[in-house]
N, C-alpha and C positions, 0 to 999 in steps of 0.2 A: 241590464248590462250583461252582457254573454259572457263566462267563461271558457277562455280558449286555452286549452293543453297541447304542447306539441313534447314529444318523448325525443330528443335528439338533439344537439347543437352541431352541427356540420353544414353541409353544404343547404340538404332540403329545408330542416328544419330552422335555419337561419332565415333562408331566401321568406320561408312561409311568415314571421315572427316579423317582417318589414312589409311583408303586405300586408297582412293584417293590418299594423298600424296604420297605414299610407288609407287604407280604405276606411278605417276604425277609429278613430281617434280616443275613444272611451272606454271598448272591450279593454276586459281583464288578459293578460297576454301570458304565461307562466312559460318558461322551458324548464327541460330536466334534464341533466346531461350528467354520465359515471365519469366525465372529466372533469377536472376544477380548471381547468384551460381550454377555452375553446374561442372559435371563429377563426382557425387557420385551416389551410390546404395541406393536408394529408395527402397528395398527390405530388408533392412536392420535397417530400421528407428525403429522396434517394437525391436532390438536389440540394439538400441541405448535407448530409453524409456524402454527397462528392464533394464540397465545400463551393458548389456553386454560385450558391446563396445563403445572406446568415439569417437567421430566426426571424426575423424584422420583415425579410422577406414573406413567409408562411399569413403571415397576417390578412386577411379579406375585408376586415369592418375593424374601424375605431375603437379604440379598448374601451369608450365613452359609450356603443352604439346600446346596449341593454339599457344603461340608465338613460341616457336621450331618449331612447323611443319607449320610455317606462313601462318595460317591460320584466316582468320578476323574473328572477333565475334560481334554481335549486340545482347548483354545481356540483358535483364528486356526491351526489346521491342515484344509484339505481335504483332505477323505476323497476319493480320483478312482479308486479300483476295487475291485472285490469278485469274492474267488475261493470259491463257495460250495463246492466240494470241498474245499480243506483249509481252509474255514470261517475265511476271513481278510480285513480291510479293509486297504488299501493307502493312504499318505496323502502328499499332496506329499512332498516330499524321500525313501522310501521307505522311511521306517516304515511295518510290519504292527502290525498286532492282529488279534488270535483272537479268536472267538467260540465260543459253543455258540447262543448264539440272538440275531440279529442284526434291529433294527427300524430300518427305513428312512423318518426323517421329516424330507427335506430341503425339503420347503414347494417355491417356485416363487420364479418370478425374473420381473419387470417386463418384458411384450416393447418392444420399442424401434423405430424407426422407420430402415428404410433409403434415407437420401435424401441428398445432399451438403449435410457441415456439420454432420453430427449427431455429431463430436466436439471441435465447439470447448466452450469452457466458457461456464458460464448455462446446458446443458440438463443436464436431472435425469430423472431414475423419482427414485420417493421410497417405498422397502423396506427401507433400514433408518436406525438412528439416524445415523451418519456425515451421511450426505446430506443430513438436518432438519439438520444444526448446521449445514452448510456455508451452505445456504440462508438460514437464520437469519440468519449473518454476512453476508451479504450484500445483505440486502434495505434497507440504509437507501440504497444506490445506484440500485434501482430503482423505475423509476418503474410501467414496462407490464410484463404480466407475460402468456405465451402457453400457454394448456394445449391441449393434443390428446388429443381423445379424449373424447366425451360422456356415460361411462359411469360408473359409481360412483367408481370410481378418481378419472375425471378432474375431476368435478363436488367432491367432497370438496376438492382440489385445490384448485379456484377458489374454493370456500365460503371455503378456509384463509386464502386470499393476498387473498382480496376484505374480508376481517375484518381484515387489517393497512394496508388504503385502499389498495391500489394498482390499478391499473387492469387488469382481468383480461377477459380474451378467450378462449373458450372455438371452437376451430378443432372442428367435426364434418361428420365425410362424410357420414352420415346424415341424413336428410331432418328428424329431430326427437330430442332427448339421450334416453341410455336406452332406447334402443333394442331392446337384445338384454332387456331387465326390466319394461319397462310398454308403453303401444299410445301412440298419437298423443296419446287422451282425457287419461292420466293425464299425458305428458309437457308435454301444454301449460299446466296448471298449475303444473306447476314451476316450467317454463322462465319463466312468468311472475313467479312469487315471485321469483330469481333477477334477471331483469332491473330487477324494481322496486330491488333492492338493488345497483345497478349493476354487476351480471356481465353484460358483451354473449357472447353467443350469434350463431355464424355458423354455420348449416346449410350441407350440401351442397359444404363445400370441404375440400381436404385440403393441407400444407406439401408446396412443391414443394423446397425449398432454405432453407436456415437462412442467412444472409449475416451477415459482419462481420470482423473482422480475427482473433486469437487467441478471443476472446468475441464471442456473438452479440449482434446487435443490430438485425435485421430478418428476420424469416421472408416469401418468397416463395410464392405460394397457387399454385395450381393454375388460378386466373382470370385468374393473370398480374399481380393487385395484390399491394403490400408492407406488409407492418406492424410497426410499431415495439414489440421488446420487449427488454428487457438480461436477461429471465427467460425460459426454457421449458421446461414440466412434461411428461410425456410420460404420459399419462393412457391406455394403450389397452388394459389386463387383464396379464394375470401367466399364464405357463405352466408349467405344474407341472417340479422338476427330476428329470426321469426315465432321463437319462446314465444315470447309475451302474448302474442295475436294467436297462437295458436292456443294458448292456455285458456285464455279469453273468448274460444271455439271461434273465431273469425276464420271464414274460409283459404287456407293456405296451402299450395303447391310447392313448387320453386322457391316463390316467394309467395307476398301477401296476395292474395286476388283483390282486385281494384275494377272498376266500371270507367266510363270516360270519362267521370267527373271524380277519379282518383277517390271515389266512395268503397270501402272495404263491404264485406255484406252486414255488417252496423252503420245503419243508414248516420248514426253521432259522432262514425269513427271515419278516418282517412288516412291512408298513406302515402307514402312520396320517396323516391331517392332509390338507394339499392337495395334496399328492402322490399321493394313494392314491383308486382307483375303489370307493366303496362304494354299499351300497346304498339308494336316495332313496324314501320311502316313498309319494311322490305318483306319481312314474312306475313305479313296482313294477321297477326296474332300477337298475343300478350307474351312478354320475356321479362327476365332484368335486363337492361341495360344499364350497367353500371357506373354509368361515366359523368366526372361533374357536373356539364351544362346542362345533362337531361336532369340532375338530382335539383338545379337551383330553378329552372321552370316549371318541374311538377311540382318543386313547392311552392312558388308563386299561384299554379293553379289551384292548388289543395283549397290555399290558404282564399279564396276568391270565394270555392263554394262552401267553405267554412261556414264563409259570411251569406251564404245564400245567394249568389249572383250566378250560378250556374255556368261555368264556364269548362265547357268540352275541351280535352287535352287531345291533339291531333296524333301524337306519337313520337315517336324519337326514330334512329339512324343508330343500329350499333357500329359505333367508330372507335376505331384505335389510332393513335401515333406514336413513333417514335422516331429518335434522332440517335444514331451509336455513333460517334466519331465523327458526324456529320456526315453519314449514310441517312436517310431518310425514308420511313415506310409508313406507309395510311392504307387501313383494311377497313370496310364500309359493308353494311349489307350481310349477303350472305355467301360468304369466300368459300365454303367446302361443301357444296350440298350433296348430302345423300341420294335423293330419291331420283327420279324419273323426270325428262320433260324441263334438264334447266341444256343451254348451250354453253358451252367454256369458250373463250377468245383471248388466248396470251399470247407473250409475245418475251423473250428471256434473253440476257445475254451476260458476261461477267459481271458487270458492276452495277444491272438494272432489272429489274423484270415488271410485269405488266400482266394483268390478269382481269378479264370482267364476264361477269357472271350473266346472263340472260335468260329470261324467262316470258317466253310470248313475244319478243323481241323488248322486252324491257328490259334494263339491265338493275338487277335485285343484288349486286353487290361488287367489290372490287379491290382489289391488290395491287399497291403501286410500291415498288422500290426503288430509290435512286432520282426519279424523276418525276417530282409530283403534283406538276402546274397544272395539271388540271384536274386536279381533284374535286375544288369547289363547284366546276360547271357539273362532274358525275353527279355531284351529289343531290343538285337540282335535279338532273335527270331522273334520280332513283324516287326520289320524295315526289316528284311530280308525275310517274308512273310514265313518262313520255316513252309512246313508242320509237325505237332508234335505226330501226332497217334501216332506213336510208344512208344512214351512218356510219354503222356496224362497221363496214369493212374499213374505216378510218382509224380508228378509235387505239389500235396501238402502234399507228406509227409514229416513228421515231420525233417527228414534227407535227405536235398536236394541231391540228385545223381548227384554230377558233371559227374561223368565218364560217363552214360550212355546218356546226353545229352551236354555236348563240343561236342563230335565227330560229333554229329547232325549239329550241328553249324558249325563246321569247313570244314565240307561238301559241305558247300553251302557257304563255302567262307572263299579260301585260305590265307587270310591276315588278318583275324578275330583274335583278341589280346583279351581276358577275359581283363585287366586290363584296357585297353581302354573306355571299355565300363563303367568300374568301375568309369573312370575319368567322363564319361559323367553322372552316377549319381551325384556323388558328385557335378558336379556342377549346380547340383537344388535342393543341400541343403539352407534352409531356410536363 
């Protein structure tokens, strides 16, 4: 009977921990996770802090599903090493566990900002539930509310706290939000929606000094002016936690380096989720993509050749969503390239803009704001590498041509369902 260890309770290492069982009925099954709460969406938490949804919501699996699918848990224990020769995890206080096959899905941790001041209380990341509640508890004291960081994270952030009326300021270095995800075109409609809904937006400055006594209550700019906030989100992305794999000398970049079959270079060890470099079908190379649905399939994969069934992960689609006020944007693929050899085709107006990226007449990635029905057909396009000349010159009017591009699609593959593809948007809605 195989011992199986997965280091993580979240999205991958959940998904991997029910297929195990579902294929397994007998393996030993253990998780380890530094929460004593787990199997909720963290994805979800700035919808809990808008009061969109209550706790009940966050929830993915039955508070039952561990004891049903008898599986052990070792909760509110960090795991801090791994000896893959005698195929063992090490965990605070120095309990071991053994493995025979060991998947590594410790997700990423909010990076934080190094300036004075950045540990009085009022500033936050916001990763898991603890920190939405504390927040919660505290917001009928403030008034201004200060997020860093222009980017998904941090905008979500402001969306949250700007839907409970407080007065929310949004600090970016960068010249315009979303930066590293859309171009100027598509971020000036944002920015715009946002604003009309009273989130101020400062470009081009970043916190020099957090001021106040025990709790903040003024952040100090880089301009040398001050602003008044009793709140501050720390909005700047999340880095994958790759200690452990790396202590353990498993080959790590970015992230973990992984093979098709989401095998680390220990052939007893695997990763999965946003920790793990797999492979992105738009750049024909290994990334993070960090986004749920790809975390709960590589764990279904992981967990496949766990069990020795060999099953090849085909790749992921980096996609984003969001919805600010019921403005609507989805970026796919690769929205800003660098180098040589890609073609741009947008198309912009006040309240919408339209962006797709081509490469050899494929299109490797795409920008929709305001109007996004056809995002699900792109995205077939992009995963199916379909040539689109014929197309091309379609593709941002105002009146999307289903007819004249399905057939395109259904061309290059007989079992191609529009509505499928439609599911797979939705679920990287925000």
């Amino acid at each position: 009977m195989a011992d199986h260890v997965i280091i993580g309770a979240s999205a991958a290492g959940v998904a991997a921990a029910e297929t195990l069982r579902k294929n397994d009925k007998k393996a030993s099954i253990t998780i380890i996770s530094d929460e004593k709460l787990t199997l909720y969406s963290r994805c979800l938490l700035t919808y809990l802090i808008a009061g969109a949804i209550d706790e009940e919501k966050l929830i993915f699996k039955g508070k039952d599903f561990y004891e049903k699918n008898n599986i052990k848990t070792l909760l509110g224990k960090k795991a801090i090493s791994i000896d893959p020769k005698k195929k063992a995890v090490t965990l605070e206080g120095g309990t071991t566990v053994s493995y025979d096959k060991l998947l590594i899905a410790t997700g990423a941790t909010p990076k934080s900002v190094n300036i004075p001041g950045v540990d009085k209380k009022g500033i936050f990341t916001i990763r898991k539930i603890d920190e939405a509640r504390t927040i919660i508890g505290m917001l009928d004291g403030v008034k201004e509310v200060a997020v860093l960081g222009g980017g998904l994270i941090g905008l979500r952030d402001a969306y949250a706290l700007g839907k409970k009326g407080k007065d929310v300021f949004v600090i970016v270095k960068s010249p315009h939000i979303l930066s590293q995800m859309v171009d100027k075109g598509a971020s000036g409609v944002i920015a715009s929606t946002l604003e009309k809904n009273g989130i101020k937006i400062m470009t081009g400055l970043a916190a020099k000094e957090f001021l106040g006594g025990d709790s903040v209550n003024e952040i100090l700019l880089d301009d040398g002016k001050k602003l008044k906030c009793q709140l501050v989100i720390i909005g700047k992305g999340v880095k994958p936690n790759t200690d452990i794999a790396s202590s353990a000398g498993l080959k790590v970049e970015d992230g973990i380096k992984v093979d098709k079959f989401l095998k680390t270079s220990d052939k007893n060890i695997f990763a999965a989720g946003d920790v793990a470099e797999t492979y992105d079908v738009a750049r024909q190379a290994n990334r993070i993509n960090a986004l749920w649905p790809c975390a709960v399939e590589q764990g279904n994969i992981a967990a496949l050749n766990m069990l020795g069934k060999e099953a090849a992960y085909d790749g992921s689609l980096s996609m984003n969503s969001v919805d600010f006020f019921g403005l609507r944007c989805i970026s796919m693929g690769i929205t800003k390239p660098k180098e040589e050899g890609y073609e741009i085709i947008s198309k912009s107006s006040e309240h919408s803009y339209k962006k797709f990226v081509l490469r050899n007449n494929k299109i490797v990635g795409m920008v929709l704001v305001g109007d996004i029905k056809c995002a699900g057909v792109v995205s077939a396009l992009i995963k199916k590498g379909i040539d689109v000349s014929s197309v091309k010159h379609i593709l941002c009017e105002t009146k999307f041509d289903y007819a004249k591009i399905m057939p395109l699609v259904k061309k290059f593959s007989d079992k191609f369902k529009e509505e499928e593809y439609q599911d797979t948007i939705a679920s990287y809605k925000p």
